[in-house]
Structure formats: C-alpha cells, structure tokens
C-alpha positions in Angstrom: 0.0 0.0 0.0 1.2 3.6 -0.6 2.0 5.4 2.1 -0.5 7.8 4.2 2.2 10.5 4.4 5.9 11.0 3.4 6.9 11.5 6.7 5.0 8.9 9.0 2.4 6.1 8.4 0.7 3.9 10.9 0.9 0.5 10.9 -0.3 -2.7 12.6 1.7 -5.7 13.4 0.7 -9.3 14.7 1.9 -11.6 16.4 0.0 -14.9 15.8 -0.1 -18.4 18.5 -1.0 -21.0 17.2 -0.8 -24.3 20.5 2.6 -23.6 21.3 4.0 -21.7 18.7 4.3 -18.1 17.0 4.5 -17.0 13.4 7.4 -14.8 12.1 8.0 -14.2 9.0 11.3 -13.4 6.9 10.7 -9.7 5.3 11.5 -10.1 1.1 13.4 -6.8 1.1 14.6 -6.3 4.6 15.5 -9.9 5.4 15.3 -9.9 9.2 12.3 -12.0 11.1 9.4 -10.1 11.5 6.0 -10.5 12.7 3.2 -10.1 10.4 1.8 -6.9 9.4 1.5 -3.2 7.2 -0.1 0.1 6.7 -3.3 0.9 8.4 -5.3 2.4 5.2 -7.7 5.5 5.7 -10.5 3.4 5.6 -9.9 0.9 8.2 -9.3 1.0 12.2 -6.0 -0.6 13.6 -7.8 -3.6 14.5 -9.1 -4.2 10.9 -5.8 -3.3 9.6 -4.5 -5.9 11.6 -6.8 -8.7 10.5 -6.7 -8.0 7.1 -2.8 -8.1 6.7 -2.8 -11.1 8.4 -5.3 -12.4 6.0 -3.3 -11.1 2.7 0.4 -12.1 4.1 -0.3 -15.2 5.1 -3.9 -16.3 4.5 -4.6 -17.3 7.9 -7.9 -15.5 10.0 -7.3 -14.5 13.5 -8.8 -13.4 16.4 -7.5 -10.4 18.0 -6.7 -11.0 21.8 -9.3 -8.9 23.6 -8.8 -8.5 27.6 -10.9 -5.0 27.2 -14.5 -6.0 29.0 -17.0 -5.4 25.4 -19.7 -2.7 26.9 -22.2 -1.0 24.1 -22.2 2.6 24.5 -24.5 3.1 21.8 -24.8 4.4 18.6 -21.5 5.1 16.0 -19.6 4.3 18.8 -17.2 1.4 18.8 -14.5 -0.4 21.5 -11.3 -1.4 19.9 -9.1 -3.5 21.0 -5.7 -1.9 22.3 -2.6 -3.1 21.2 -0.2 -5.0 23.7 2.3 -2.7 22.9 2.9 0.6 20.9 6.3 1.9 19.5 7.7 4.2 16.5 10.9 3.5 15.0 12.4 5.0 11.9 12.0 3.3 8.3 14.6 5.5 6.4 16.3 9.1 7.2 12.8 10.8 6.0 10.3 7.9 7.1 9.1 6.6 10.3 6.1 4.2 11.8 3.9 4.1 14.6 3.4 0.3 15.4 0.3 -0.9 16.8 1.3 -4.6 17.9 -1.8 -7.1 18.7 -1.5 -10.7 20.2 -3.9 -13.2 18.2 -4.8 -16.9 18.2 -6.1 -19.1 14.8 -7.5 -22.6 14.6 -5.0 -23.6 11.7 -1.1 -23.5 11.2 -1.9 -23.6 7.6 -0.2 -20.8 5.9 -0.8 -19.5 2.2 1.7 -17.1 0.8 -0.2 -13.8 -0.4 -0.2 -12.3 -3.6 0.6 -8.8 -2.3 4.0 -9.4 -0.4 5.7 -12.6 -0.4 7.9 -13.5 2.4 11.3 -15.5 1.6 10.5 -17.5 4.2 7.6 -18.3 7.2 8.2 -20.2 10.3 6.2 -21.5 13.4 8.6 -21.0 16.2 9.0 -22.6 19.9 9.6 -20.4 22.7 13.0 -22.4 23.0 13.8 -21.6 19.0 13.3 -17.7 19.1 16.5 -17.6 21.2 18.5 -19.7 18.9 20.9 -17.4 17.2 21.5 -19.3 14.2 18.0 -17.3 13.2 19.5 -13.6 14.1 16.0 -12.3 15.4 15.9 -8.8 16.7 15.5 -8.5 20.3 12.3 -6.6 20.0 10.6 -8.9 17.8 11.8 -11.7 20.1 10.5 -9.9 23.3 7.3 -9.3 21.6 7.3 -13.3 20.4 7.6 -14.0 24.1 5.2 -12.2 25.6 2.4 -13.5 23.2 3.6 -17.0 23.7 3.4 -16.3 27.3 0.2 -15.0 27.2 -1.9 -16.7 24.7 -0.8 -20.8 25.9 
C-alpha cells in the first residue's frame, strides 16, 4: 500500500499463536524475522488493519486477543481492541512508523503465501527456538514473540 504521508504512516503488526508456537515471517526486502503486518489504510481502524494483513500475508484468519470488557455505549460508537504494545521507529532518514502490535490466536497452522507481499520464508517458532541465534532475530521482535507466547498458551 502507498504510504499515508511521506513523513510517518501507521501500521499494525501481529503476532499470531498457534498451541505452542508463534508466526514470524522473513521480510523479502529487509531480510530480518518479522511479525506479520503493514499500513493501516484511511478506511480501516487498527484492528481491521491488523486482521486483514494477516489475511493477505499469510492467508490465515485471526482473532485479535481482547482483555478489554466489550460494553455498548451506543450508537457510532465502537470499543477497539488496544494493542499490547505501541512503538515508532524509523524506516529511512525521512520515514518513520507508529506500530500498533496485537497478540492473536487461529485454529489452523496452515499458511498461504499472499499475492501482495511474499515473504522469503515463514516459520512457526517454539519459545526455546526464538533464542537460537542461528536465526538472528531482533530483540524486540523476540521480546514481543515472548510475551504472546506467554500469554496466549
């Protein structure tokens, strides 16, 4: 997707548990393990963003991990889930992102590569296996691999 604006874009990122596992993915252009995720489009809240990216990435559906108590305050009015954590880091010299990250579950480890972004590689990992350095994964994305796996099992 284009970007929102030159200088900053919001995006949603997820990372998915499936039993006793959690899906990374290995980015085409920046080759690092990542978790899944993109742009939030003008149309969409976070929490749709998130859904759908998982759905065009990896073909998978989710459900978000909600601990918010679901009230109805009434009309045009709608609870989102908030993400587990919220960060902005810096894509190039003149780009940056503010990362919404979810937790989610699915019923299926069956993963279809999307048409939109293909990833040179996607992997289930084990608690035990994020720390394995033969895989190089950043200590924010294995911190954030953790705590779903932590929370989700």
């Amino acid at each position: 997707m284009p970007h929102i604006h030159e200088k900053i874009d919001f995006t949603a990122e997820v990372f998915l548990v499936y039993k006793n596992t959690v899906l990374l993915r290995k980015h085409d252009k920046y080759k690092i393990w990542l978790s899944i995720g993109g742009h939030v489009e003008l149309d969409e809240d976070p929490n749709q963003a998130a859904v759908r990216e998982v759905k065009e990435e990896v073909g998978i559906d989710v459900k978000i991990a909600d601990k918010v108590l679901n009230f109805n305050a009434g009309e045009n009015y709608q609870e989102l889930v908030p993400p587990r954590f919220l960060n902005r880091h810096r894509i190039s010299d003149t780009h940056e992102h503010i990362t919404m990250v979810y937790f989610a579950t699915t019923d299926s480890d069956k993963t279809i590569q999307g048409d939109h972004e293909v990833s040179e590689d996607l992997r289930w990992f084990t608690n035990e296996e994020l720390d394995d350095p033969a895989y190089g994964i950043r200590a924010n994305i294995k911190y954030y691999a953790k705590e779903a796996l932590k929370e989700l099992l």
